[in-house]
C-alpha positions as CSV (number, residue, x, y, z in Angstrom):
1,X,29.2,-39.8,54.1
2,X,30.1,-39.7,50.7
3,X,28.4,-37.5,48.7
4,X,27.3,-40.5,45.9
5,X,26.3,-43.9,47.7
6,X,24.5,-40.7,50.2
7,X,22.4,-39.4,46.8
8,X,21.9,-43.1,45.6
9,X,19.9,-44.7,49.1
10,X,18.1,-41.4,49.8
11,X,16.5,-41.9,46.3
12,X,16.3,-45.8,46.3
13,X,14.9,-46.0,49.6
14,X,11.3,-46.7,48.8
15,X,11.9,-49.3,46.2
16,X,14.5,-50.7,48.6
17,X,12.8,-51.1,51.8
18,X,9.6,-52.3,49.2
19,X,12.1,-54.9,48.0
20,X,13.3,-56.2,51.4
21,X,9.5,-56.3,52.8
22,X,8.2,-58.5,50.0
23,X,10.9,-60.8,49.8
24,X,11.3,-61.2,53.1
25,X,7.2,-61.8,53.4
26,X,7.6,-64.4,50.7
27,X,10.5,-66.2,52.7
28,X,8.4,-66.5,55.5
29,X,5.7,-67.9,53.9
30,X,7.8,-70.4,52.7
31,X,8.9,-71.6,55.3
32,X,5.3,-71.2,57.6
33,X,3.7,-73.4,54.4
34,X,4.0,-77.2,55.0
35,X,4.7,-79.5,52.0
36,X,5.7,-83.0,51.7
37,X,8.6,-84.9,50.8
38,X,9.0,-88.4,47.7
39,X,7.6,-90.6,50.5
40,X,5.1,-88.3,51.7
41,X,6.1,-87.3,54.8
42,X,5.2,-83.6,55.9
43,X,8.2,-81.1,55.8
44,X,9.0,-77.6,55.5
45,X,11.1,-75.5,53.6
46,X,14.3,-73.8,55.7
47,X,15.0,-70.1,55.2
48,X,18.0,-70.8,52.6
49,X,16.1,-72.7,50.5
50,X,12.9,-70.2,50.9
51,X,15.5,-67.5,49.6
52,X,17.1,-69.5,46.9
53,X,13.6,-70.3,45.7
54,X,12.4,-66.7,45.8
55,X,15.4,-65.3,44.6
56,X,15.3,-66.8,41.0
57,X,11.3,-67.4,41.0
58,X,11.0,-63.4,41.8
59,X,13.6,-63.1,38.8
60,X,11.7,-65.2,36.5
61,X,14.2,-67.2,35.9
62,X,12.4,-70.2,36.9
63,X,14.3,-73.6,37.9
64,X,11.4,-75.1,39.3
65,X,9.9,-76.6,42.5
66,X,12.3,-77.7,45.4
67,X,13.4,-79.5,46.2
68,X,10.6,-81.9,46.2
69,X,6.9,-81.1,44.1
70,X,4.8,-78.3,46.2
71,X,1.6,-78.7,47.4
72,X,-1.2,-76.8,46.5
73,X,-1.2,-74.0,49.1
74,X,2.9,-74.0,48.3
75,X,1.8,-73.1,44.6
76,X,-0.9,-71.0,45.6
77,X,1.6,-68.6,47.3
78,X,4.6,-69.2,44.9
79,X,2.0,-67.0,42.7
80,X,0.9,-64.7,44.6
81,X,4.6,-64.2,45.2
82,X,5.7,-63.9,41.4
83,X,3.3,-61.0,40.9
84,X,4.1,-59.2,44.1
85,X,8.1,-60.0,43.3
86,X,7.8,-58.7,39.8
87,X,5.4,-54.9,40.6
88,X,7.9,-54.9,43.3
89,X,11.2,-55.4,40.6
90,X,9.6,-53.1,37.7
91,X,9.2,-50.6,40.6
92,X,12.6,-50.6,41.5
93,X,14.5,-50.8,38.1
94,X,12.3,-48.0,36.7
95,X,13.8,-45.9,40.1
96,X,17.1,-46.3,38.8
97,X,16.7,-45.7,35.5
98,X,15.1,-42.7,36.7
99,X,18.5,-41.8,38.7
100,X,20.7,-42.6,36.1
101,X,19.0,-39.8,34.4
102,X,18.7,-37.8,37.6
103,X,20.9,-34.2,36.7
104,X,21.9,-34.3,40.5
105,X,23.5,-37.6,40.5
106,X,25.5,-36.8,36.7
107,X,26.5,-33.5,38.0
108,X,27.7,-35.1,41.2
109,X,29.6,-37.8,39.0
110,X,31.3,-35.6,36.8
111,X,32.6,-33.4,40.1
112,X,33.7,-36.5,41.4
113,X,35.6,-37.4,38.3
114,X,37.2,-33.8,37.8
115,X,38.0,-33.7,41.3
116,X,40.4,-36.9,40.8
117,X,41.6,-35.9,37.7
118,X,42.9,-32.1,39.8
119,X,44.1,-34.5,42.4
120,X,46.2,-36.5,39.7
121,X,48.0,-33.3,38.8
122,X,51.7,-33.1,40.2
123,X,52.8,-30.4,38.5
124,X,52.5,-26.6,38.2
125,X,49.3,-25.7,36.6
126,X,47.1,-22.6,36.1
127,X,43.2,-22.1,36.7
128,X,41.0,-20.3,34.5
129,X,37.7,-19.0,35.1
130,X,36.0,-18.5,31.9
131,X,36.5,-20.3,28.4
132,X,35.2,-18.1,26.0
133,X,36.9,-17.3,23.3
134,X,39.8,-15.9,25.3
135,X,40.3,-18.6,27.5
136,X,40.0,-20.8,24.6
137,X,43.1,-19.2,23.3
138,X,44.9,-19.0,26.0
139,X,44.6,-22.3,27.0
140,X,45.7,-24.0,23.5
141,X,48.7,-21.6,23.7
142,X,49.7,-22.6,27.0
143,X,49.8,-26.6,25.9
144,X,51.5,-25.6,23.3
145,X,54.1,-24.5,25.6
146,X,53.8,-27.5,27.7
147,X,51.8,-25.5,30.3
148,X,49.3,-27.3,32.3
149,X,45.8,-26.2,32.8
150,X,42.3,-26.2,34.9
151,X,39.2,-24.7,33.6
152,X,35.8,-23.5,35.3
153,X,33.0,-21.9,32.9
154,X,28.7,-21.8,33.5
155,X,28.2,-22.9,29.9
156,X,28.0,-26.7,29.6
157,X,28.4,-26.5,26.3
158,X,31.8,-25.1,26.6
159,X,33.3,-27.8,28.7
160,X,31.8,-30.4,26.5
161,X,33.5,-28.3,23.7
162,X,37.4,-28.4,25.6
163,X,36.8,-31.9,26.3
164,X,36.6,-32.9,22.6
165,X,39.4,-30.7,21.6
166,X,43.3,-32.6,21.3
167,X,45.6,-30.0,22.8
168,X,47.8,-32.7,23.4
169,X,48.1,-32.3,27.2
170,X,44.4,-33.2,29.2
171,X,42.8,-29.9,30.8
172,X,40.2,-31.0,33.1
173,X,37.1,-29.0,32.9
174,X,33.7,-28.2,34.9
175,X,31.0,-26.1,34.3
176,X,29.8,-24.2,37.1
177,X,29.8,-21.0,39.1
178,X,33.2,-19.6,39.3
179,X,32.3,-17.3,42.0
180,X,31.2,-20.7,43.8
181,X,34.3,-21.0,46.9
182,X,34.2,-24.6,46.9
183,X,34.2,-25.0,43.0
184,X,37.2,-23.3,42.7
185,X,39.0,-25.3,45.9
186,X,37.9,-28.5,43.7
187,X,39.7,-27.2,41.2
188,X,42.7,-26.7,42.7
189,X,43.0,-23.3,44.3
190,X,44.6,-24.4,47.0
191,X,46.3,-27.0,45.6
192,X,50.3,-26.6,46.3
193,X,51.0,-26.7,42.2
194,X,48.2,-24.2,41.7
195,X,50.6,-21.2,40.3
196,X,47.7,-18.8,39.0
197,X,44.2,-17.8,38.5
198,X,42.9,-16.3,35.6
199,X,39.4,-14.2,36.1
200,X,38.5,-14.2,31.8
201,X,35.2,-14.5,32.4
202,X,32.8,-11.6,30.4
203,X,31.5,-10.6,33.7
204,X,33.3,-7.6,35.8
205,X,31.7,-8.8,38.7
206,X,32.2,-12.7,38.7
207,X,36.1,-11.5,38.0
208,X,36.4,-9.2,41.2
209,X,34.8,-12.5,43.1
210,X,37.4,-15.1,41.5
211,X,40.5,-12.5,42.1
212,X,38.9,-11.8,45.7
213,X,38.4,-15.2,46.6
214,X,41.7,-16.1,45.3
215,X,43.4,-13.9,47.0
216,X,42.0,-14.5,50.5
217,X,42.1,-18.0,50.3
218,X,45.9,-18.8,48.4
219,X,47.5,-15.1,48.6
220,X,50.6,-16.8,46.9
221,X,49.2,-17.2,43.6
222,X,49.2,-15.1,40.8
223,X,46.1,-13.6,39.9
224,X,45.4,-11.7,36.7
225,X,41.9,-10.7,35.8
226,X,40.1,-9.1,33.1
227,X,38.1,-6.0,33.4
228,X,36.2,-3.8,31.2
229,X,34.9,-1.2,34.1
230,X,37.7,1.6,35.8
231,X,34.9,1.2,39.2
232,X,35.9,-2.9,39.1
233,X,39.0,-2.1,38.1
234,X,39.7,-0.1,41.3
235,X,38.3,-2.6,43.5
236,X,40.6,-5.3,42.2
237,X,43.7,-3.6,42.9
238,X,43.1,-2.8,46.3
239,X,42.5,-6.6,46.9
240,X,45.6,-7.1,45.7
241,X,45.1,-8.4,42.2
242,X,49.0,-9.1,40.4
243,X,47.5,-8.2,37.0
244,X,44.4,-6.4,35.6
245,X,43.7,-6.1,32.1
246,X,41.6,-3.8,30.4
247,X,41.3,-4.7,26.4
248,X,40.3,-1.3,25.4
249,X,42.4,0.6,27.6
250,X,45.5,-1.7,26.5
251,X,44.2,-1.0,22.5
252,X,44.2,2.7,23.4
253,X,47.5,2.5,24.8
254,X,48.6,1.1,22.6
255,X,47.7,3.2,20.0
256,X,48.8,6.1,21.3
257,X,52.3,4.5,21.6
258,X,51.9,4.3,18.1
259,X,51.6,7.9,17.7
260,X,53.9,9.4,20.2
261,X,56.9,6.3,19.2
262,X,56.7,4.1,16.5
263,X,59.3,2.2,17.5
264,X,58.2,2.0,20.8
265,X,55.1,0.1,19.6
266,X,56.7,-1.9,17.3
267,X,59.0,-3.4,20.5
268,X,55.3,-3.8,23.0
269,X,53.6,-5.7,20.2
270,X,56.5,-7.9,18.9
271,X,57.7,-9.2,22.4
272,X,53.5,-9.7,23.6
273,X,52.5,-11.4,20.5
274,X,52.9,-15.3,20.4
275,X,55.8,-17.1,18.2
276,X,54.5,-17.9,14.7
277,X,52.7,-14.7,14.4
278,X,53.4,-12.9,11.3
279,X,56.5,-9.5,12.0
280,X,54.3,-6.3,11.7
281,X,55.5,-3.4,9.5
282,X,56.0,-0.3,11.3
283,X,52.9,1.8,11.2
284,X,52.7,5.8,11.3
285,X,49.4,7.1,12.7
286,X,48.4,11.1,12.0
287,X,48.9,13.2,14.5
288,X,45.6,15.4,12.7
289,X,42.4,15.0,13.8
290,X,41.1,12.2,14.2
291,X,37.4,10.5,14.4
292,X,35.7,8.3,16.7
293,X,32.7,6.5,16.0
294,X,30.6,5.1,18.8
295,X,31.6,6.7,22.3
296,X,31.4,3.6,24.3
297,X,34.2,2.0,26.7
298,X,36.5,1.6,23.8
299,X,35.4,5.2,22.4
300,X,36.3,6.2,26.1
301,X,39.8,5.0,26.5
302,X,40.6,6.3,23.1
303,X,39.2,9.8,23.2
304,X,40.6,9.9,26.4
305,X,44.9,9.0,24.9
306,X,44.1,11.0,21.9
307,X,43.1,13.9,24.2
308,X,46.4,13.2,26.1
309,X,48.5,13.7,23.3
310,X,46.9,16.6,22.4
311,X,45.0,15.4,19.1
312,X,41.9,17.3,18.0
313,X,39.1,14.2,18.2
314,X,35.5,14.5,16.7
315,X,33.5,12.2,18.6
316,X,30.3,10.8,16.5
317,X,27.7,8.6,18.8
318,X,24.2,7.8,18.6
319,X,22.9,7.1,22.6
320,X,24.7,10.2,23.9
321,X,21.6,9.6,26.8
322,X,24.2,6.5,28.1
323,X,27.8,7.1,27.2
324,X,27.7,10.9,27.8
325,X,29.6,12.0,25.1
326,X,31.8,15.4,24.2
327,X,30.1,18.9,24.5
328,X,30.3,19.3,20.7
329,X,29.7,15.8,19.0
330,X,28.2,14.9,16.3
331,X,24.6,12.2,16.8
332,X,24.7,9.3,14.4
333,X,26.4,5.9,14.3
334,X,28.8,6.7,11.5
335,X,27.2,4.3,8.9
336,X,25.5,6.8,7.0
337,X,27.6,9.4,4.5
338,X,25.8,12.6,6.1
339,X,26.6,12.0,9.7
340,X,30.6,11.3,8.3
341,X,30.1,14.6,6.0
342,X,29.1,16.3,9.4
343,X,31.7,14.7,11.5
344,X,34.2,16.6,8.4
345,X,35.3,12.9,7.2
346,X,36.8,14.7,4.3
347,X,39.2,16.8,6.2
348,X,39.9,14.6,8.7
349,X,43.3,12.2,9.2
350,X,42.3,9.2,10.7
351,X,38.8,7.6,11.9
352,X,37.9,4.9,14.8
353,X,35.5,2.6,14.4
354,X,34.4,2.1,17.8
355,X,31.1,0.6,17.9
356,X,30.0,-3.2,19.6
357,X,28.8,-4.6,16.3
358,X,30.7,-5.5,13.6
359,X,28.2,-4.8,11.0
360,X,28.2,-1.0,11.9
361,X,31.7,-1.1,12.4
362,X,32.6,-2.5,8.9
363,X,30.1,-0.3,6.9
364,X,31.3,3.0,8.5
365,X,34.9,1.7,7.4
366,X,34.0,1.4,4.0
367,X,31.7,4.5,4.2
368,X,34.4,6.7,5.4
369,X,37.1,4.7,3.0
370,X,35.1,6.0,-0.4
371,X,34.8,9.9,1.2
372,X,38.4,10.4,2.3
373,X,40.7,7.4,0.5
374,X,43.4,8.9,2.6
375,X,41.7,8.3,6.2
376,X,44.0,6.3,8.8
377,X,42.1,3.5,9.9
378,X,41.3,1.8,13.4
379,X,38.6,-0.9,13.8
380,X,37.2,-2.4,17.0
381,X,36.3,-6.1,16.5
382,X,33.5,-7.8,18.1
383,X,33.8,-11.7,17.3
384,X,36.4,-14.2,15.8
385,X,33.7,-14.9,13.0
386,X,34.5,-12.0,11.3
387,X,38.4,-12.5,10.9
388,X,38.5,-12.8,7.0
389,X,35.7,-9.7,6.8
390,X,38.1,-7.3,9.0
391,X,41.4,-8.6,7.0
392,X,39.8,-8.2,4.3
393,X,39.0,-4.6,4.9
394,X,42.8,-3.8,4.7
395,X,42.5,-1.7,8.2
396,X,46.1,-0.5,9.6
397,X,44.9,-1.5,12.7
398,X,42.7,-3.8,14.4
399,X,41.8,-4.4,18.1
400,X,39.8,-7.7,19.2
401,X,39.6,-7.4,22.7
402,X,39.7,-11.1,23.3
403,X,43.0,-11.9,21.6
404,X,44.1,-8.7,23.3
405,X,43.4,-10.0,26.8
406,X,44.9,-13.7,25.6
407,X,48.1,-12.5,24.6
408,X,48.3,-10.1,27.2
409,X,48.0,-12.9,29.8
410,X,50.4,-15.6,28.1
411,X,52.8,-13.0,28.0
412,X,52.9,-12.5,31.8
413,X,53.1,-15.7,32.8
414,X,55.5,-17.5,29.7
415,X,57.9,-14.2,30.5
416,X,57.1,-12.0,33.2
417,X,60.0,-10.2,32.3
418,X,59.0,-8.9,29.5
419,X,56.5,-6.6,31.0
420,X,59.2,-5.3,33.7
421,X,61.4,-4.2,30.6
422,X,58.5,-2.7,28.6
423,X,57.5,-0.4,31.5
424,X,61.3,0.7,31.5
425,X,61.9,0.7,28.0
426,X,59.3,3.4,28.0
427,X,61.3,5.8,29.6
428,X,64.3,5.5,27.5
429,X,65.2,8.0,24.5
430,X,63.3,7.6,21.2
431,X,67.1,6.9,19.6
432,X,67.3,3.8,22.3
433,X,64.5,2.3,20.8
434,X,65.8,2.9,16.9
435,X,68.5,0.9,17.6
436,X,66.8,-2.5,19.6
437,X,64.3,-2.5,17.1
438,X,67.2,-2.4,13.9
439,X,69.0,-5.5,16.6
440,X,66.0,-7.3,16.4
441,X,65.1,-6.8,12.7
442,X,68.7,-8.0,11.9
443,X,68.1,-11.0,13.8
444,X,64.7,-12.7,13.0
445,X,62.9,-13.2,9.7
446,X,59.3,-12.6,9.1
447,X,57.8,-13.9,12.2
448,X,57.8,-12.0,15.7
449,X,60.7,-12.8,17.6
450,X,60.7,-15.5,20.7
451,X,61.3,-13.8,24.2
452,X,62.9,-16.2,26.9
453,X,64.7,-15.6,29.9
454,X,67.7,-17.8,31.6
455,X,67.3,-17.9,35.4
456,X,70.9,-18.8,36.7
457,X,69.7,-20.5,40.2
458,X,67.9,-23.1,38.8
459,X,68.4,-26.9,37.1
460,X,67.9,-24.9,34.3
461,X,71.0,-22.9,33.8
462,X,73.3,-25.6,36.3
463,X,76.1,-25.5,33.8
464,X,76.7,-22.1,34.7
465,X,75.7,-22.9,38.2
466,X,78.7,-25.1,38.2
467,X,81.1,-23.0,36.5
468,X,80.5,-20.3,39.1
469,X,81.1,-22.7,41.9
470,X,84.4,-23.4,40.3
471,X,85.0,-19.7,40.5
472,X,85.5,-20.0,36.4
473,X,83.4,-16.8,35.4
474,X,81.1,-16.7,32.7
475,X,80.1,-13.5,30.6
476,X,77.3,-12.9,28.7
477,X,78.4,-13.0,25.5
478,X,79.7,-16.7,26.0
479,X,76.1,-17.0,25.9
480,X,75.5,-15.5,23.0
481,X,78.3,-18.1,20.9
482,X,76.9,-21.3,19.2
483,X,77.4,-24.4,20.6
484,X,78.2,-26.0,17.8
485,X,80.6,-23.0,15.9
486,X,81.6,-20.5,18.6
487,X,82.7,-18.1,15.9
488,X,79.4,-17.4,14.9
489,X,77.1,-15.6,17.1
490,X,73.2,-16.8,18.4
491,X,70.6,-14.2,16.5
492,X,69.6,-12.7,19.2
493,X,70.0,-10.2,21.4
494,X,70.0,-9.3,25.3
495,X,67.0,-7.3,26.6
496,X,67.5,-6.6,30.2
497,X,69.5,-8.4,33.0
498,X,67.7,-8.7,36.5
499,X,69.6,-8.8,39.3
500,X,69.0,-8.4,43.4
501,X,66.5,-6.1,42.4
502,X,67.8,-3.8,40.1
503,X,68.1,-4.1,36.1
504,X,70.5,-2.9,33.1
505,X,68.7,-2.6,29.9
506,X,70.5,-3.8,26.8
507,X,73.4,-5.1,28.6
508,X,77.0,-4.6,27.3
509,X,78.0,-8.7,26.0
510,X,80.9,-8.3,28.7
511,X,78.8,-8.2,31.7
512,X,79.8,-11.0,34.2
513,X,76.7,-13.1,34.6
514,X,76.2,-13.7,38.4
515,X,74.4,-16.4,40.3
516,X,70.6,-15.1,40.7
517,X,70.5,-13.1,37.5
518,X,67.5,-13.6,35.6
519,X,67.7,-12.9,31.8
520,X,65.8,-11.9,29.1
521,X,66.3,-12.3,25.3
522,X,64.6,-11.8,22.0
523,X,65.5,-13.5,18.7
524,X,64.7,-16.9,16.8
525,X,63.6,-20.3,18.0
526,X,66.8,-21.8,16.8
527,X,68.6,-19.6,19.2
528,X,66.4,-20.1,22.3
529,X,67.0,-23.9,22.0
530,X,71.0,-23.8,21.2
531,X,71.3,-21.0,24.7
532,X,69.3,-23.3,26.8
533,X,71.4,-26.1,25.9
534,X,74.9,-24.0,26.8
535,X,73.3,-23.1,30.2
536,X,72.4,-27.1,30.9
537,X,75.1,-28.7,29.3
538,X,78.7,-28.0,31.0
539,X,81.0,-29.6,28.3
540,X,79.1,-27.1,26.0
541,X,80.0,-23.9,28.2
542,X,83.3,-24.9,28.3
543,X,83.8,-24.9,24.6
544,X,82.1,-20.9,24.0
545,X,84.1,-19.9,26.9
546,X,87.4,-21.4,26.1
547,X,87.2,-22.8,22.5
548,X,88.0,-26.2,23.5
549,X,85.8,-29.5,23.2
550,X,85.8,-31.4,26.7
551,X,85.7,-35.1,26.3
552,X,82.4,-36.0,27.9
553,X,83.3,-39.5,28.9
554,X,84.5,-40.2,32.9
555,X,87.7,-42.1,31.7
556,X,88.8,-39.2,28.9
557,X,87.6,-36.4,31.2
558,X,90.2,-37.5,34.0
559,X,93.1,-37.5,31.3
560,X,92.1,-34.3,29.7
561,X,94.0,-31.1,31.1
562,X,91.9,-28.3,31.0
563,X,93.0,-24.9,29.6
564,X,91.2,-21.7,30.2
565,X,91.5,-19.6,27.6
566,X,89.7,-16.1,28.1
């Protein structure tokens, strides 16, 4: 039985079945009363017009006696029917007013509702579990790109938040237990255009169950989770979990990229970071000793690449009872001038400002800032509130471990190429990385470039498709030609080919492009769009490849002669 009309005549029951026994009581007596008719005659009501009567007398709307005058003992029970009729009626109604207010019922409503709006979805769509401030960002990003999205959080406040916001493109929410099995197979786990499952809650645990659970129950779909614990961590992977991010051990990384390659962290943070985000400058942290303040997980991970590398790192940390810090470190939270004087600020090359609260964070920047003007300096950020207070601070570099895990998670699933060519492009020469960061520079403006990839095997790329077919080959460069002027060339360049498993990095522009190759570029909007359209639109292949403009037309196509012209 449904779950709804179920809930409704379990808690209407009473006033029903006292609704039914007084009315019918009243009927009866009706119809057991004599009465009499104009000429005086006895008679006696029938059972339809004992219920018509009842039915607007108990009402109070009040027609009046028929359908001939009552008798007394008729009126005497028409009022000792009104009053039972109307306790009986203020009974009832103030039962389903108290329903209507019922949380049960309105919870079991709104399920109902998101469950049909899931249902209505016939296209692929994403599930995230948790919309806090990163799934907040990640799901306006992901409209933004057209991407649809289903979201599960425990805050009611949160869903009543996403469903005031215009993203453009409707995102059902609900709040709730993520960890809950049938929660997430309403919202669409198993549903065939479920392609993902994001675990963004700020719980380790409730993200182990969501990947877990996903996992077991649709092992096709993607999972990435977030994780702020190695222990989780561990237990993640061997469940198979595709992705697991870690926003402080991604920051540390990243800064020790910084330090080992410059280039090389130029390359990670341009192709992760969203199009529209303003083009970093190249940054040159010390390799001197540096300072950490606040030996939590973020303190961990970056004592821990700083170590790597080699790098002399005071630690400074006030519960050394709970994070365990270094043999020699130095007991304070980094605010105060002394504990900074003892930590050797003034000889010192860069500092970390490590700690969870912004406050402490900030005040140790500007403490350190006045004794050493020459400090390198890293800030951990607790909360989007304090964007203008951490810009304004003029830091060199700043982690927020929600936009960390945000843009860390659209980039995997806009271009999952992109982290395939990172993890290679880390193994190439320092030189190799000089010169695709100089290609790129010379090809975008002041914004981070856009990364795309052309898959030649799908309706996406079925000019080239059809080229193929007509053993008419196609190179990469051909690609790389504007539609509209094939003497001038897209800006951008080619990252990495993929094909039957293997990849070639930067790819020469005469490579024969193959059905199956996935590609992946990097330059400006413009040039994303005008590609796209060579790859969809054969008349416009034809022209880069041979220089040529095919008539488009049925009639003018049949008279025109091709010429190949390589």
């Amino acid at each position: 039985m449904d779950s709804i009309p179920f809930l409704i005549l379990r808690r209407l029951r009473r006033p029903l079945l006292l609704l039914l026994t007084v009315y019918s009581i009243a009927v009866l007596g009706f119809t057991l009363i004599p009465g009499v008719d104009d000429n005086g005659n006895p008679w006696r009501m029938d059972f339809f017009h004992a219920f018509y009567f009842v039915s607007y007398m108990g009402s109070t709307i009040g027609f009046g006696e028929l359908p001939y005058a009552f008798t007394d003992a008729q009126r005497l029970w028409t009022m000792v029917t009104i009053y039972t009729t109307v306790v009986s009626w203020l009974y009832t109604i103030g039962s389903i007013i108290s329903l209507i207010q019922d949380p049960t019922l309105r919870d079991t409503f709104i399920l109902r509702n998101f469950k049909k709006n899931v249902s209505r979805i016939k296209e692929p769509f994403y599930l995230v579990c948790g919309y806090g401030e990163t799934g907040n960002q990640l799901v306006r990003a992901m409209c933004q790109r057209g991407l649809r999205s289903v979201v599960i959080d425990k805050t009611e406040e949160r869903i009543s938040a996403l469903q005031l916001q215009d993203f453009g493109i409707y995102v059902p929410g609900i709040y709730g237990d993520a960890t809950d099995v049938e929660l997430l197979k309403d919202a669409g786990l198993k549903n065939r255009f479920c392609k993902g499952v994001f675990a963004l809650t700020d719980d380790d645990l409730v993200n182990l169950k969501v990947s877990i659970t996903s996992k077991l129950l649709n092992p096709d779909v993607k999972v990435i989770a977030r994780v702020e614990h190695h222990e989780i961590d561990a237990n993640m992977r061997s469940f198979g979990t595709d992705h697991i991010i870690n926003p402080f051990d991604s920051f540390a990384d990243l800064v020790s990229l910084a330090v080992k390659a410059p280039s090389f962290y130029l390359l990670q943070t341009w192709l992760t970071s969203p199009p529209g985000t303003k083009l970093l400058e190249p940054i040159f942290p010390p390799k001197g000793r540096w300072i950490i303040c606040g030996y939590g997980r973020f303190g961990h991970a970056m004592h821990k690449q700083l170590g790597n590398l080699g790098i002399d790192v005071t630690v400074v940390d006030a519960n050394p009872d709970e994070t365990n810090p270094p043999k020699h470190f130095v007991f304070g939270v980094g605010t105060e001038a002394v504990t900074l004087r003892e930590a050797e600020v003034e000889t010192a090359d860069a500092l970390v400002a490590a700690n969870d609260n912004d406050t402490n964070n900030l005040s140790t920047i500007m403490t350190a800032r006045e004794l050493n003007p020459k400090l390198f300096l890293v800030s951990r950020q607790n909360g989007s509130a304090n964007d203008e207070l951490f810009q304004a601070a003029d830091l060199d570099m700043i982690t927020y471990h929600n936009r960390v895990v945000a843009r860390r998670t659209l980039a995997i699933i806009t271009t999952p190429l992109t982290e395939e060519f990172l993890k290679l492009a880390r193994k190439q020469e320092i030189t190799w990385a000089n010169q695709l960061v100089s290609r790129i520079i010379a090809v975008i403006d002041d914004e981070v470039p856009h990364t795309w990839v052309i898959n030649v095997k799908d309706g996406s790329a079925k000019a080239i498709m059809r080229s193929l077919k007509e053993k008419r080959p196609v190179h990469l460069r051909h690609l790389l030609k504007d539609p509209t002027n094939r003497k001038r060339n897209l800006d951008c360049v080619t990252l990495m080919i993929k094909r039957e498993g293997k990849t070639l990095l930067s790819p020469d522009s005469k490579e024969t492009i193959r059905a199956g190759d996935s590609i992946l570029f990097s330059g400006s909007g413009d040039a994303e769009i005008r590609m796209r359209r060579i790859a969809r639109n054969y008349e416009d292949l034809f022209y880069v490849r041979t220089g040529v403009t095919r008539p488009s037309g049925i009639i003018w196509r049949k008279l025109f002669i091709e010429k190949e012209n390589f």
